[in-house]
C-alpha positions in Angstrom: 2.3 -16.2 7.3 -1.2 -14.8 8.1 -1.1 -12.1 10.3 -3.0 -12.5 13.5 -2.8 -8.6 13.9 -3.1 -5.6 11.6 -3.3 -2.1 11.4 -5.1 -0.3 8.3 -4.1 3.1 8.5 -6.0 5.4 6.2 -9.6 4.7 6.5 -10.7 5.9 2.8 -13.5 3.6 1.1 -10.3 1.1 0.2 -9.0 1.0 4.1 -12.4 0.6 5.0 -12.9 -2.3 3.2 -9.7 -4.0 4.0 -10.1 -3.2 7.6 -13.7 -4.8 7.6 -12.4 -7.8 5.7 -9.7 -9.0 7.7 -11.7 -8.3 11.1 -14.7 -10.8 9.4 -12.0 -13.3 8.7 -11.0 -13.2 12.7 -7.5 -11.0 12.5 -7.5 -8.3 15.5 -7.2 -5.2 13.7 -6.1 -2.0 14.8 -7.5 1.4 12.9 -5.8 4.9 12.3 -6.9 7.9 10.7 -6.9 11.6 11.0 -11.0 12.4 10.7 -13.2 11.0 13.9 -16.1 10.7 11.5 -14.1 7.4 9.7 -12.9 6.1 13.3 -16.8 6.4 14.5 -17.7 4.6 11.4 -15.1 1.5 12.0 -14.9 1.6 15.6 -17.6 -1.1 16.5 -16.0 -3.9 13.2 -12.8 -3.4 14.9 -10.5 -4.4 18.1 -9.3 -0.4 17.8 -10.3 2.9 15.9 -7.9 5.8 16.3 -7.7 9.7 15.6 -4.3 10.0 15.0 -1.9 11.3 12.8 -0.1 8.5 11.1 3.2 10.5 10.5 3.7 11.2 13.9 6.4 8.5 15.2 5.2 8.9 19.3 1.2 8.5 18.3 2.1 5.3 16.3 4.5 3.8 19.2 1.8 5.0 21.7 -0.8 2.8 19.5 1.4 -0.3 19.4 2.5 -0.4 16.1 5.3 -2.1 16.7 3.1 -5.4 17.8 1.3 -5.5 14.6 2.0 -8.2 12.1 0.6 -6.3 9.2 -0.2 -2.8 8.0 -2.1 -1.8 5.2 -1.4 2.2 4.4 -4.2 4.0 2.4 -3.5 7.8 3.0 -5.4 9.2 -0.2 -3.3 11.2 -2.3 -1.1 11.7 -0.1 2.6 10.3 -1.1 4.9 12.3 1.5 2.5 10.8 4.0 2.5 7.4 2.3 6.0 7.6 3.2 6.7 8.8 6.6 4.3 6.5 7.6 5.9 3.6 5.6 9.3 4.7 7.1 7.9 5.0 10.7 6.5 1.6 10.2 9.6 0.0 9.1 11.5 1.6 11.6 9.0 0.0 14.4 9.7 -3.7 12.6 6.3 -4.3 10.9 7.1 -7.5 8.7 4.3 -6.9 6.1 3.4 -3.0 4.9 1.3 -3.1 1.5 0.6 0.9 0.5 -2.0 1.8 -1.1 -0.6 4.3 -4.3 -2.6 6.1 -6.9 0.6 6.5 -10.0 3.3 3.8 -11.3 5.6 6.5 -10.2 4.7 6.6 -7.0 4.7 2.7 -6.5 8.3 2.3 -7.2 8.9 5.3 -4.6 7.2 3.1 -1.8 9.0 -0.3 -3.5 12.4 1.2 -3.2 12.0 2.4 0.1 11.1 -1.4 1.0 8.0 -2.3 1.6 6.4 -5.3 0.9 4.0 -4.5 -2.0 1.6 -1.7 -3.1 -1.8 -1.5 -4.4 -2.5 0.9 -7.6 -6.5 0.6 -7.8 -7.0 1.8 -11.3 -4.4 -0.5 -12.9 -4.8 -3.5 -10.9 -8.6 -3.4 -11.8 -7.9 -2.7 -15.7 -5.5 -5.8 -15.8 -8.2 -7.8 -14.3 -11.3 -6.6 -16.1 -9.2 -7.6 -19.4 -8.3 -10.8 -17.7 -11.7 -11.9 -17.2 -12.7 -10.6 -20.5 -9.7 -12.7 -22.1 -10.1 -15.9 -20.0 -13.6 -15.6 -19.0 -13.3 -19.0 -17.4 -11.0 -18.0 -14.8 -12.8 -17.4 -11.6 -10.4 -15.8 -9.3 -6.4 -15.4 -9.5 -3.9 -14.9 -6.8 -0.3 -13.9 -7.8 2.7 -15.3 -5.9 6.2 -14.2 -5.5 9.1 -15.0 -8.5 6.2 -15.1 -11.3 3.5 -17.8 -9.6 0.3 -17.4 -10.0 -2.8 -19.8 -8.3 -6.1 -19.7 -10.6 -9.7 -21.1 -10.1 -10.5 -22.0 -14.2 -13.9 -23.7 -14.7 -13.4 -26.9 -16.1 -13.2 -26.5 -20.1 -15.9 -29.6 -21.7 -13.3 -31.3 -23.4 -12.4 -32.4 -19.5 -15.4 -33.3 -18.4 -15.7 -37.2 -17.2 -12.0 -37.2 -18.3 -9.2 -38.5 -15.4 -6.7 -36.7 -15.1 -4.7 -39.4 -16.5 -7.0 -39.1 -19.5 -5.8 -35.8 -20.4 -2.4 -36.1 -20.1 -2.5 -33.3 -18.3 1.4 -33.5 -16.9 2.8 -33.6 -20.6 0.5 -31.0 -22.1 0.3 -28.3 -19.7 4.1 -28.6 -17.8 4.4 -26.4 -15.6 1.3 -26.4 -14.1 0.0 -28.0 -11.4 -3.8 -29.7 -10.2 -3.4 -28.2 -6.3 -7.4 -29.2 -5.7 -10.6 -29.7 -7.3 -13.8 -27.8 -6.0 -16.9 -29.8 -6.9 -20.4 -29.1 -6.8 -22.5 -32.6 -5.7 -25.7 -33.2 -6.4 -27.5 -31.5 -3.8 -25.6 -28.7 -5.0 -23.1 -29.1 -1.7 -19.8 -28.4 -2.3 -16.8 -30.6 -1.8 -13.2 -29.9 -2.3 -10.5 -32.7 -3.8 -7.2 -31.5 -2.2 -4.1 -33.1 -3.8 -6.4 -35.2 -6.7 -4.4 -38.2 -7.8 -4.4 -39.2 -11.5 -7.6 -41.3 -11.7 -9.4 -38.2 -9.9 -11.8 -37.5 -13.0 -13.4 -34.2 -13.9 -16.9 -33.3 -13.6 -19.5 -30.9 -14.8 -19.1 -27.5 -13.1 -15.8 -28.5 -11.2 -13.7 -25.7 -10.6 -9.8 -26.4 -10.6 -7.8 -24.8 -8.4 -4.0 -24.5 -10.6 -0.6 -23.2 -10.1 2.1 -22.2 -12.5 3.5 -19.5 -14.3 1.7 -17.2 -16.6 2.9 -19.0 -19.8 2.2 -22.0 -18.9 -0.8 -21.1 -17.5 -1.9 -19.3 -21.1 -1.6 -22.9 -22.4 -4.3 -24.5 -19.7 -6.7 -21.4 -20.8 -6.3 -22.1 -24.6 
């Protein structure tokens, strides 16, 4: 579910940016973070900047923590922090608590203590910088839960002004699924196919939005 409100708490170049995305994208957010320089810096992109300490149970429950739908925790290097705030946050009945982590090590820490995911920068960026250089047509990727992923792949030619009837697209790539088409008219508007039938055919510079698993996805991207 999207969270209508969030708390970034950590407000390091990554929380920055996470806290200035979902504020542009209309969630109330609330910030933490123990320097007033960073809370000056955010306070105006924000519904709420704080100087707090984010391991201190009474500052967070004074906040209202325990409202938010969300929290995104980037404390620096900081893993005993990383986790009395996790704890303190779990404890208050936050649904959704991503960390961000810097070591493998530390990500199963935060994992096993139960929260919902965690970032690690460095590899995160590595897989995808090979990704893009393996499947250069792939645009943009989202992973889902139990091994899902949704891709944006550029239409390969041997699609192009081909239905997807024509391609036999069900029998050769099982498993994955056309959830929408994003197409580029003429005067270079674009326009999105949701749910394209089987006579839907594929143009130049379409971009189709897939779902499946990673081998079965591998197949699609050739």
């Amino acid at each position: 579910m999207r969270p209508q409100h969030a708390a970034v708490i950590g407000l390091d170049a990554f929380g920055f940016a996470v806290a200035e995305e979902l504020a542009r994208r209309g969630c109330d957010v609330v910030c933490v973070d123990g320097d007033m320089e960073r809370v000056q810096a955010i306070k105006d992109l924000v519904v709420n900047a704080v100087q707090a300490d984010a391991t201190d149970e009474k500052a967070l429950r004074a906040i209202g923590m325990s409202e938010v739908d969300a929290a995104v925790i980037s404390p620096g290097e900081d893993l005993g922090a990383s986790i009395l705030t996790a704890m303190i946050l779990l404890e208050l009945g936050v649904k959704e608590i991503v960390v961000k982590v810097s070591t493998e090590l530390q990500a199963r820490a935060l994992m096993r203590l139960g929260v919902s995911w965690v970032v690690v920068p460095e590899r995160d960026m590595g897989k995808r910088a090979a990704e893009r250089l393996l499947a250069p047509h792939v645009v943009e990727r989202v992973q889902l839960p139990d091994g899902y992923f949704i891709e944006g792949i550029v239409a390969p030619d041997e699609f192009l002004d081909k239905s997807i009837s024509d391609l036999r697209f069900r029998s050769r790539f099982a498993g994955v699924s056309v959830l929408a088409i994003k197409r580029q008219a003429a005067n270079r508007t674009e326009d999105i196919v949701v749910n394209p039938t089987r006579y839907d055919r594929i143009m130049p510079d379409d971009l189709l939005i897939v779902i499946g698993r990673e081998k079965d996805l591998a197949k699609l991207r050739g």
